[in-house]
C-alpha positions in Angstrom: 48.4 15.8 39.8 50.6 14.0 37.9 48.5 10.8 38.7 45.7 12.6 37.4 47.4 13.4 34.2 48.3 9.2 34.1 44.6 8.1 34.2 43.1 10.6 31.7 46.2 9.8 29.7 45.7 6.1 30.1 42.0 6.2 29.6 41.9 8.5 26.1 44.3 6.0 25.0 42.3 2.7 25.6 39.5 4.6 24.5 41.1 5.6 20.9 41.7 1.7 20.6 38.1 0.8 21.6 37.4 2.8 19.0 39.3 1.7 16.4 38.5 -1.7 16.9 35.1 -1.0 17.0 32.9 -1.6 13.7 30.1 0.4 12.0 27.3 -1.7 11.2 25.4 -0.7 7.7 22.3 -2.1 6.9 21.8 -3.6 3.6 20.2 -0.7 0.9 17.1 -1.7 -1.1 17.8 -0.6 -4.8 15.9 2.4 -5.6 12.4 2.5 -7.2 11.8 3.7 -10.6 10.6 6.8 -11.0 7.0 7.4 -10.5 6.0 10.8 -11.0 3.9 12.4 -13.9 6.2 15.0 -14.8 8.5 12.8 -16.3 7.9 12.2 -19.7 9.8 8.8 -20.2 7.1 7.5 -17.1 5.2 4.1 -18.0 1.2 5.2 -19.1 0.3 1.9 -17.3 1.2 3.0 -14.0 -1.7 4.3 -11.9 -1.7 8.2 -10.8 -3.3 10.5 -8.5 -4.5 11.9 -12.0 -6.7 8.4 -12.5 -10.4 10.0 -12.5 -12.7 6.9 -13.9 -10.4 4.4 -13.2 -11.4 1.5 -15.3 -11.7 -2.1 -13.2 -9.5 -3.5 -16.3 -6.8 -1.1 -15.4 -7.5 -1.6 -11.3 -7.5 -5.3 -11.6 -3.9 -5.5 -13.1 -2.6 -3.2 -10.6 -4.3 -4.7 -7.8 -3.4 -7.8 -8.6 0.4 -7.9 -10.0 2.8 -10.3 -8.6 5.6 -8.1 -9.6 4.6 -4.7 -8.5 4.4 -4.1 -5.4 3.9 0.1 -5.9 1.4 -0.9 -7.7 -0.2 -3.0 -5.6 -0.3 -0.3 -2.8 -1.8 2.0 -4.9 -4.5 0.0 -6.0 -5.1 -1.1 -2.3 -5.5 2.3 -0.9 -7.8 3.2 -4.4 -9.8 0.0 -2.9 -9.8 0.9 0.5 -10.8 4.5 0.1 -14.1 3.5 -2.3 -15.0 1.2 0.2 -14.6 3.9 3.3 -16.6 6.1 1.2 -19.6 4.1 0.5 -19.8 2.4 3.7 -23.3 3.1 5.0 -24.4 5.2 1.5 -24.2 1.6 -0.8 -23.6 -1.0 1.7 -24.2 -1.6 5.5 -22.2 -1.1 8.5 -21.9 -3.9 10.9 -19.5 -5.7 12.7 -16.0 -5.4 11.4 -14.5 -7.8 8.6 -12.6 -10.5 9.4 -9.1 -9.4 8.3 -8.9 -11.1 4.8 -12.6 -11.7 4.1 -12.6 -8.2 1.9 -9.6 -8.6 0.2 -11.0 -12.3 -0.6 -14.2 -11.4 -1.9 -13.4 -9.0 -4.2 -10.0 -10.8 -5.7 -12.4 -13.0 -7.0 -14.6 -10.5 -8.6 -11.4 -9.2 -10.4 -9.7 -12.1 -11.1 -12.7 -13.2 -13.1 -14.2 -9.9 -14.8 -15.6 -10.0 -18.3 -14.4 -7.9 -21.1 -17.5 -5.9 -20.5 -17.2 -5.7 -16.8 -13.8 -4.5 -17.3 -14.7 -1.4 -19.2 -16.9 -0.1 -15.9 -15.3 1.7 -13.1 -13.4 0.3 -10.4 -15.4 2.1 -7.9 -18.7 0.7 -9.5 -17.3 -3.3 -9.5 -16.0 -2.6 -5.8 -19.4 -1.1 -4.6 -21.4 -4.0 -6.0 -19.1 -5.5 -4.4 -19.5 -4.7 -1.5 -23.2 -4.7 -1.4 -22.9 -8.0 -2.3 -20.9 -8.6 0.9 -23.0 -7.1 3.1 -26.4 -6.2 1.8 -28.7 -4.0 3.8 -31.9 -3.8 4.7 -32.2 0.6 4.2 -35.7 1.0 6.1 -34.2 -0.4 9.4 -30.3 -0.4 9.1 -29.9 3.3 8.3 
């Protein structure tokens, strides 16, 4: 018995050290993100909302493409990628399936270079055209 009571001892003890010695690995913290939400009042106008109806392609276009906002950039990426889910097959034709950039490609372009008047449409309408554009269709046989 007393044996017994010399391992456990012996083994909570080397145990407690392990321990000790042992250390916690943190992983490094990203700072926080400013707040984006539209019930603060101090909240920048110029950053897109759930509460954008008629989103101008002036106002897309710098979201979409910022090179120092990357929320912004996601936002303006899923605003793309839902028009273009929503009109696939109403405006343009299915078909086989992009290549992974050739989208994203094709329409930078269009918004890097929009006129002033072009700017003042809706996103939706620039991406649409867009995409017909892209992949035109032929309505009386590819329906």
């Amino acid at each position: 018995m007393i044996s017994n009571l010399l391992i456990a001892a012996s083994l909570l003890a080397a145990s407690t050290l392990a321990i000790a010695d042992s250390e916690t690995y943190s992983y490094p913290r990203a700072d926080a993100l400013p707040q984006d939400d539209t019930s603060n009042f101090l909240r920048d106008p110029a950053l897109l909302t759930g509460f954008d109806l008629n989103l101008s392609a002036e106002r897309f276009a710098k979201a979409w493409l910022s090179k120092t906002n990357e929320r912004e950039r996601i936002k303006a990426d899923m605003y793309l990628l839902g028009v273009v889910d929503a009109s696939e097959g109403i405006a343009w034709c299915k078909g086989k399936p992009f290549l992974p950039n050739t989208l994203h490609e094709y329409l930078y372009a269009r918004f890097a270079r929009l006129s002033k008047q072009e700017g003042e449409q809706r996103a939706s309408k620039v991406i649409t055209d867009g995409m017909k554009e892209l992949r035109p269709c032929n309505w009386k046989n590819n329906k």
